[in-house]
Every structure is written in C-alpha cells, then in structure tokens.
C-alpha positions in Angstrom: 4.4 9.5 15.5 5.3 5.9 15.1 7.1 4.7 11.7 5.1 1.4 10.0 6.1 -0.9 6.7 3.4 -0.4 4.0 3.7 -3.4 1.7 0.9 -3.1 -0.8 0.4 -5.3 -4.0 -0.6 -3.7 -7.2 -2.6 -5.2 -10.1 0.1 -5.7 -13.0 -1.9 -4.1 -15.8 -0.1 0.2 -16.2 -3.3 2.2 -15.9 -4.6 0.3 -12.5 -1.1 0.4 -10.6 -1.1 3.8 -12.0 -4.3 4.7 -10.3 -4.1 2.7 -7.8 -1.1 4.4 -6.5 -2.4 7.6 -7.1 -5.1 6.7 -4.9 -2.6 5.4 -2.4 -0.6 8.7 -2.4 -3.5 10.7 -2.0 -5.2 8.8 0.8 -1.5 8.5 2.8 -1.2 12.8 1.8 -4.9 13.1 3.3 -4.2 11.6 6.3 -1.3 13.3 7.4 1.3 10.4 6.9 5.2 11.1 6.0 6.5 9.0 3.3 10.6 8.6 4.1 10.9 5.9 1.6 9.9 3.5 -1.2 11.3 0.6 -2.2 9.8 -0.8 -5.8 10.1 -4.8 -5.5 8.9 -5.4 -8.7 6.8 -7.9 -10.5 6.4 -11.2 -8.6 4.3 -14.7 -8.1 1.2 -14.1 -5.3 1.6 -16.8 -3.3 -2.4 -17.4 -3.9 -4.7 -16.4 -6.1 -6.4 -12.2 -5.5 -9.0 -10.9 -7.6 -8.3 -13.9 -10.1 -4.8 -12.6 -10.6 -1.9 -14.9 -9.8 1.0 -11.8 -10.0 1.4 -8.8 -8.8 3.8 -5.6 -9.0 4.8 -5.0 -4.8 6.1 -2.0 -3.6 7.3 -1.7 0.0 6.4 2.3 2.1 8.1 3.3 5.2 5.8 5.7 6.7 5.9 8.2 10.1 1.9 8.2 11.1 -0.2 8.5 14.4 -1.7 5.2 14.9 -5.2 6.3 14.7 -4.8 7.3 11.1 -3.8 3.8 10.3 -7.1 2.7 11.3 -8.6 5.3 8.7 -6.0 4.5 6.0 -7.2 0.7 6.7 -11.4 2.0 5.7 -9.8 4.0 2.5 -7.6 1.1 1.3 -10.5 -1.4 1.4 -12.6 0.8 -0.6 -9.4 1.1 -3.5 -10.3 -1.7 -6.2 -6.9 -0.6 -8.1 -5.1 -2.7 -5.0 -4.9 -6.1 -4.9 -3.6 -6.2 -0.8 -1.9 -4.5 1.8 -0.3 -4.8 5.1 0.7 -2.2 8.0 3.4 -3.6 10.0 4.6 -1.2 13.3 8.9 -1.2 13.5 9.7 -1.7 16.8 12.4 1.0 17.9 
C-alpha cells in the first residue's frame, strides 16, 4: 500500500459538507482505503471561482491505498456533487 494526501474542498453550506463527506467516507470505506488522519483546515477563499462558489470548507486526508483504487475513488469522486474539488497527491517515502 502506498500512503497519498486527500485534499478535498467542501461546499460551505452544513447539510452538503455533511453529505458530501459522508459520501467521501463511504466511497474511501468501499474501497478498502485506511484513513490515519484528518486535518480540518477550515473555511477559506478558492482561489477561483467552482460551482459559482468563491469559498470553500478544506479538509486535508492521509490515506494508506493500493494505487489502483485511487483510479476508482477518482470515477466515485466526480460523480459526488456535494464536493466542490479534490486532489490525490502520492508522499514519497
């Protein structure tokens, strides 16, 4: 398993970052992925406009997955309209 950085960028309004991580959770749980830790960055300027929104709440995964179910995640996570973007990024060891 290889560990990756999640960054994802949730809408500010409660019930779609609620569902939206939900989603998340469940997708990540589906695949098989280890969560070691979440950092919540809070509520901050996008540096352009997504969706017509112009903030955003981020929250920052470190995750232990098999590369090929990052490709899957990737499908699932394109399909979620409760996310406003995302961004795998593999740590070098």
């Amino acid at each position: 398993m290889r560990q990756y950085e999640l960054m994802v960028i949730f809408p500010l309004e409660e019930d779609q970052h609620k569902a939206g991580r939900e989603q998340l959770l469940a997708g990540l749980g589906n695949q098989g992925v280890t969560i070691e830790k979440t950092d919540e960055m809070g509520d901050r300027d996008l540096a352009y406009e997504i969706k017509k929104r112009k903030r955003g709440k981020y929250v920052l995964f470190t995750i232990k997955a098999e590369p090929d179910k990052i490709a899957a995640l990737d499908k699932i996570f394109k399909l979620n309209v409760n996310l406003l973007n995302y961004l795998f990024v593999k740590i070098e060891e």
